[in-house]
N, C-alpha and C positions, 0 to 999 in steps of 0.2 A: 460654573453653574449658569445656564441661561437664564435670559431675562425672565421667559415663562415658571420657569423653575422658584426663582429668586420671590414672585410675586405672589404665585400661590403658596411657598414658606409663609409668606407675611400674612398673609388673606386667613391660611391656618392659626399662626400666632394672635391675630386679632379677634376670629370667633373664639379659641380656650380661654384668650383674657375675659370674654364676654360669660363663658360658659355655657356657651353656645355647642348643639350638636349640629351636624350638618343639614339632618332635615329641617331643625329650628330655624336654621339661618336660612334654609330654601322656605320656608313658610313665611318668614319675615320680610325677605328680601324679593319673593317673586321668580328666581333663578331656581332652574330644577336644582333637585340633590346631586341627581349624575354629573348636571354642569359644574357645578360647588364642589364635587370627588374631583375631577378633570383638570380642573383652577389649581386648587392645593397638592396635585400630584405631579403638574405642569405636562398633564398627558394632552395638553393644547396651548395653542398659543396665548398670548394677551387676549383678556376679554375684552369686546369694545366698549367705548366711552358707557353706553346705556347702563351695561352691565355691571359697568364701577359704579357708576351713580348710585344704582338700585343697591348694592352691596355697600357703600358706603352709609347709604342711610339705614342700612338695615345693622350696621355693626356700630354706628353711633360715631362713625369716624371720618376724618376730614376727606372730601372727596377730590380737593387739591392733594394732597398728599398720597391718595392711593393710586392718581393720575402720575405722580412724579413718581412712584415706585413701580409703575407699569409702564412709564417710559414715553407717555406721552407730553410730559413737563421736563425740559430740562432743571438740570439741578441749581443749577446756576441763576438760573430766574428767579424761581420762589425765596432766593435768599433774600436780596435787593428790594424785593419789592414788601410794600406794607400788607397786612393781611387785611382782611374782609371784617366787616362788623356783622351782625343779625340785621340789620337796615340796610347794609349793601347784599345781602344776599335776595332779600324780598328785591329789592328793585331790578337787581340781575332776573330775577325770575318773573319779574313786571313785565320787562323790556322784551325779555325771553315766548313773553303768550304775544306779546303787541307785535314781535317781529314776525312769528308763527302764522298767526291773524293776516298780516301783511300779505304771506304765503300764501294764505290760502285761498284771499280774493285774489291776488296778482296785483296789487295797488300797494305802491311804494317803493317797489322791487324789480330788479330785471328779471324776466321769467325766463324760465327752464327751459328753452323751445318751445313756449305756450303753452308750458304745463305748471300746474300749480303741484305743489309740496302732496297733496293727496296723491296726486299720478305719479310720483318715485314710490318704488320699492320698498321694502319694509327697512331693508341695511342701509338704504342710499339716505333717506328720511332719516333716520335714527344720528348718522353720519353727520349730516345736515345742520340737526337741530342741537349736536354734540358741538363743534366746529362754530356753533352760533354762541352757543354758552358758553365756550371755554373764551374766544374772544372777546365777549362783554364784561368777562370775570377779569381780563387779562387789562385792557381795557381798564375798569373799572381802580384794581390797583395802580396804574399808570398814572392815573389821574390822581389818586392818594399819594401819591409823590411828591415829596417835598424840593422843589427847584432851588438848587445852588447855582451860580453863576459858577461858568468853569475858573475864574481867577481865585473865587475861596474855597474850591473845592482842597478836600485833606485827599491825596494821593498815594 
């Protein structure tokens, strides 16, 4: 089964645990219905980072997790590392408008060939500011790590 395959199985298993119909979840989530058909039929690839977002928060469910099931988390990572609080996520999404912000005057940041985050593209942006989040979250866990000295680590 491919990975597109594999992801809209799961994306379906999670809207009937909700109770959710398609158009519900396209009403909730923002994602048309025909893209929502498309997802759970795997008649397309991986949806991008935006569109897990917005489906995640619309299905109530972890959007680390629906990233690891569509392939853009290894699996290997998420186990090791400590998970996220409701206080690490607002700060992630603090840090997330201040970096945006940064974008947008050009002030803090090395610019795009003198273009601010407004003058990319709609995918390029979305890309962007995905690749931005997922680092800060990535990040963010890193830093919830508890440091062993390698002589007491258990092997």
């Amino acid at each position: 089964m491919t990975k597109a395959k594999q992801f809209g199985s799961y994306i379906r298993q999670l809207r009937e645990k909700k109770g959710y119909t398609i158009n519900q979840l396209s009403l909730y989530s923002g994602v048309s219905s025909a893209q929502i058909s498309r997802i759970e039929n795997g008649l397309r690839g991986v949806p991008k980072p935006e569109t897990i977002k917005k489906l995640s928060e619309a299905l109530g469910h972890s959007y680390e997790d629906l990233m690891q099931a569509a392939g853009y988390i290894a699996d290997d990572t998420k186990e090791h590392l400590p998970n996220l609080t409701e206080r690490d996520e607002r700060d992630i999404q603090k840090e997330l408008e201040k970096l945006i912000r940064g974008l947008k005057t050009g002030s803090g940041f090395a610019s795009f060939g003198g273009m601010d985050i407004d003058e990319l593209d709609e995918e390029d942006r979305e890309l962007l500011i995905a690749s931005l989040e997922n680092s800060l979250r990535l990040a963010k866990r890193i830093a919830k790590q508890k440091f062993t000295p390698k002589k007491y680590r258990k092997e």
